[in-house]
N, C-alpha and C positions, 0 to 999 in steps of 0.2 A: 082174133082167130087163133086156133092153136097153130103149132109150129111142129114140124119134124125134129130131132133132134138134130140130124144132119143141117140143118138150117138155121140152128143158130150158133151166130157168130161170136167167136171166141174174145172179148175185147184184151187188148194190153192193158195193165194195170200199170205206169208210171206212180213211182217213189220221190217223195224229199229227201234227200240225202243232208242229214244234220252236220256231218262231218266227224259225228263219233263213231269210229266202225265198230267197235264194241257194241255198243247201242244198235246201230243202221243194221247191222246182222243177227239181233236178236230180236229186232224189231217183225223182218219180216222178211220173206223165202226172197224176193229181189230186193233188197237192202235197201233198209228207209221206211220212213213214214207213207205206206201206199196214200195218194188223193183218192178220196171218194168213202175213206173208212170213218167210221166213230167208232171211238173209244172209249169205254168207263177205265173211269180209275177212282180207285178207293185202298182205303190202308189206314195203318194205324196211328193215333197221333205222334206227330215226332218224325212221323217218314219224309216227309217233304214234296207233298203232292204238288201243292203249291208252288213251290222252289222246282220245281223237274218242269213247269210248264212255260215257268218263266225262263228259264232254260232254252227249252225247245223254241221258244221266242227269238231269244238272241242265236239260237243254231241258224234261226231260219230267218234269219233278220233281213234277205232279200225279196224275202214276202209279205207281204199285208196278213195283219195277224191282229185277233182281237180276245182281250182278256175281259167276261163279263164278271164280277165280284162281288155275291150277293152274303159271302160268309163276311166281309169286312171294307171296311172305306179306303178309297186308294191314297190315304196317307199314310196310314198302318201299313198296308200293302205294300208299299215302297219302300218302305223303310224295312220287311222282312227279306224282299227280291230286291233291291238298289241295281242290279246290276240288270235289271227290267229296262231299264235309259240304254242301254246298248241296242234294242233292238229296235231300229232305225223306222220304222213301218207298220208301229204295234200301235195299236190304239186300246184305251181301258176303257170301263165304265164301272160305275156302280151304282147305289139305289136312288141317289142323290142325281147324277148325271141320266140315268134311264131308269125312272123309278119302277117300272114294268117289265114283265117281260118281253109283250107286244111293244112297247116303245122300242126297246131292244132291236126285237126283228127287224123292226122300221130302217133302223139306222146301220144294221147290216146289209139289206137291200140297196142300199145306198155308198157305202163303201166296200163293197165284196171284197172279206176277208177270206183268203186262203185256209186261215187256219183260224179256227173258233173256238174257243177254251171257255168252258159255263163254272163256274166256281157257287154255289153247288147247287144240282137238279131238284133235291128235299127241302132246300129253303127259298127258291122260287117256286116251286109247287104249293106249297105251305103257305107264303105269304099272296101270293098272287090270287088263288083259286080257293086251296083250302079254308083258309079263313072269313074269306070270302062269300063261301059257302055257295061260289058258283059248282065247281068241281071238287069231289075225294081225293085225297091221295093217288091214287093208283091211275085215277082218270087225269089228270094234271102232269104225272110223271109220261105217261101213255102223252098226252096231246103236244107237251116239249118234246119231246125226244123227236116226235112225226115232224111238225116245222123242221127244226133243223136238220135234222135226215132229208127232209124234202129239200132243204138250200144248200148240201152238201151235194146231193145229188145233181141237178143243176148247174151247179157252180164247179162240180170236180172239186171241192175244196176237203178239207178233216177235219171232223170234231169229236172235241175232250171234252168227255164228259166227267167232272168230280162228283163224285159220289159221297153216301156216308157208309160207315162200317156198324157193326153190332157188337154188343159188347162180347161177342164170343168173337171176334173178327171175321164176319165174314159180310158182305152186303147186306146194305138196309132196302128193303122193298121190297117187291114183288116181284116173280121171277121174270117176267115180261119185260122189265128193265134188260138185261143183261140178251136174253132173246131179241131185242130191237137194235145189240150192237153189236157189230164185226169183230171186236176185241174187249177183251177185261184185264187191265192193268192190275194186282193186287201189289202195295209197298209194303213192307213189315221195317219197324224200327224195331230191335230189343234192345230195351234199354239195361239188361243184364249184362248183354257180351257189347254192348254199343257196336251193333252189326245194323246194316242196314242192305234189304233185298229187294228185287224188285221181280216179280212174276206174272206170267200170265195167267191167271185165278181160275176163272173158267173155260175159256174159250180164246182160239185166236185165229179166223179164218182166215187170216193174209199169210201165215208162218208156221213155224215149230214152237211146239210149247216148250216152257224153261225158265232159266231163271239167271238174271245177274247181280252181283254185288254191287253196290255204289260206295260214294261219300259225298258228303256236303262239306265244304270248304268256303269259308265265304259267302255263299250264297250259292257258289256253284257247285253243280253235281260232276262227280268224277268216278271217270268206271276204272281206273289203273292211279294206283298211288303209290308215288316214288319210295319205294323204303332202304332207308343204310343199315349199314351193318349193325348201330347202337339198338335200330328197332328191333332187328333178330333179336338182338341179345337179351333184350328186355321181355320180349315174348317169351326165349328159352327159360329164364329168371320165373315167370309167372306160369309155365307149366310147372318148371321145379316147384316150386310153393305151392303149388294149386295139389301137386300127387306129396309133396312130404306132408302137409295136415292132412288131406285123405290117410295114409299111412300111420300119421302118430296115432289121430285120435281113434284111430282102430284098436290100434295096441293098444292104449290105453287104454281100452276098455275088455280087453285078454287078457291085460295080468292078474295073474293070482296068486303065483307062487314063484317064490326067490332061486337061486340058484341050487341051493341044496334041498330043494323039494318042498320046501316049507312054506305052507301058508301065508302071504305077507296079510299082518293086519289093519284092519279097514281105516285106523287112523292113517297109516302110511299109506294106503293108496289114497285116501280123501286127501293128503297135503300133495303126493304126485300130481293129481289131476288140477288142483289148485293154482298151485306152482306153474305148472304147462300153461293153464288157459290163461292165469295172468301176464305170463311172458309172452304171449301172442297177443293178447288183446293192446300191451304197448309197444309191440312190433308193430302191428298194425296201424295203429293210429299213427306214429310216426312218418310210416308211408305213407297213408292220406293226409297230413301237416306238410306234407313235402312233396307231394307230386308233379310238380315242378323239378325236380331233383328227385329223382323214381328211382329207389337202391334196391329191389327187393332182396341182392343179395345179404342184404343186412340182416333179413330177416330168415333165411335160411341159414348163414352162418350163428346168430344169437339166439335161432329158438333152436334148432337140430341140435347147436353145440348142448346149450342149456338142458334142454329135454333127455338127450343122453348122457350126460352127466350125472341125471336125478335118477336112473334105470339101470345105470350101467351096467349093475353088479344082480340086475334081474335076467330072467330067461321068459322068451314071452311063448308063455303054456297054459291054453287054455282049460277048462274045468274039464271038457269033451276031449279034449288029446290027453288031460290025464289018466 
């Protein structure tokens, strides 16, 4: 029957509290993992989808918790998450141990896991139905997601959904995937700045959207990492070098003319430029032979030194300021 709005009842939404407040408070408006939510998560390789779930395992390690793992065998598995044996109440499976998905379900009915982690929705869709050629894609992703929403529902428990991403990173599927869930987790590794983020992608009906930094340590994720004073210093070191080549190779490509107005000729500036990139490029290699022992000042004092040395007695003017 329909309902007045006055009439219906406002329920509490209780939270898992992981113990990371960083996390717990960007997770959601009452800090924690609400019960009752699913979640995708998806990202790019390198982020540590995996690794963050098994994570959220040992956070939660007073819970009953079940990892299904259809991207890989839980001996790989272990040996990427090792620190998955902490969490006292977790049970795995894989294709081997529940070669279905329906067998799966079965054996969640049976031990009511609090927290259900599917490892990923596109390769049981795929091997269970698609190939199969009972169900499409879309219908197979559509008919998972309804079961366990339905046992979440029921059970008050949460479930992680891993996803796949597209080569432009953003979810693979249809958009009905991300519509059938309370939250969307997006990870980004860059493997340029070796940063790694973690965001709400599209949606996140329990909280505020945003975003936090992580790290992987060992197998574990960490939202705050201790840094001393050598770390500063080494950052300051690699902005310095990162704005002095921005700078040389500028100039170096403005000069024209010596200090008394003069043309400099294209043989001497071919050996200027020569000269330069050679003495960076075994700066540089130096620092990656030895990153272990990370000097960048090294490379600041012998290419700056060197580079001015070979200019000194230039003025840097270009064709358009003359």
């Amino acid at each position: 029957m329909l309902l007045k709005i006055s009439d219906v009842q406002h329920k509490h939404e209780p939270a898992l509290k992981t113990g990371q407040e960083i996390f717990d408070e960007w997770f959601s408006s009452p800090g924690g993992i609400v019960l009752g939510s699913a979640i995708y998560v998806s990202g790019t390789s390198g982020a540590g989808k995996t690794t963050l779930m098994a994570n959220i395992m040992e956070w939660l390690n007073n819970e009953v918790s079940c990892l299904y793992s259809r991207e890989m065998r839980l001996s790989p598995l272990l040996k990427q998450v090792p620190n998955l044996v902490n969490a006292e109440k977790a049970f795995v499976a894989d294709v081997e141990s529940c070669p279905d998905f329906d067998t799966f379900v079965n054996e969640i009915e049976t031990i009511k896991p609090k927290i259900i982690i599917i490892d990923s929705l596109q390769v049981i869709a795929k091997e269970d139905y698609v190939l199969k050629k009972t169900k499409n894609e879309e219908e197979a992703c559509y008919y998972i997601i309804q079961v366990l929403r339905d046992y979440i529902h029921k059970n008050n428990a949460i479930l992680f959904l891993i996803g796949h991403n597209t080569k432009d990173g953003n979810f693979a599927g249809a958009n009905t995937i991300i519509q059938m869930m309370d939250a969307h987790i997006d990870m980004v590794f860059d493997k340029k700045e070796n940063t790694r983020t973690m965001s709400w992608g599209v949606k996140n009906r329990k909280g505020k959207m945003g975003s936090i930094p992580y790290f992987i340590e060992d197998g574990k994720i960490l939202f705050e990492k201790e840094e001393d004073d050598s770390y500063h210093e080494i950052k300051n070191y690699d902005r310095i070098v990162n704005d002095t080549i921005l700078f040389l190779e500028e100039k170096l490509e403005t000069v024209k003319y010596n200090s008394s107005g003069e043309e400099i000729k294209a043989e001497l500036l071919k050996k200027l430029k020569k000269d330069y990139y050679k003495c960076k490029k075994s700066n540089l290699k130096y620092i990656d032979e030895n990153s272990n022992y990370y000097f960048p000042r090294i490379f600041v004092q012998e290419v700056v030194g060197e580079y001015f040395k070979l200019i000194e007695e230039l003025e840097y003017i270009t064709e358009y300021e003359k």
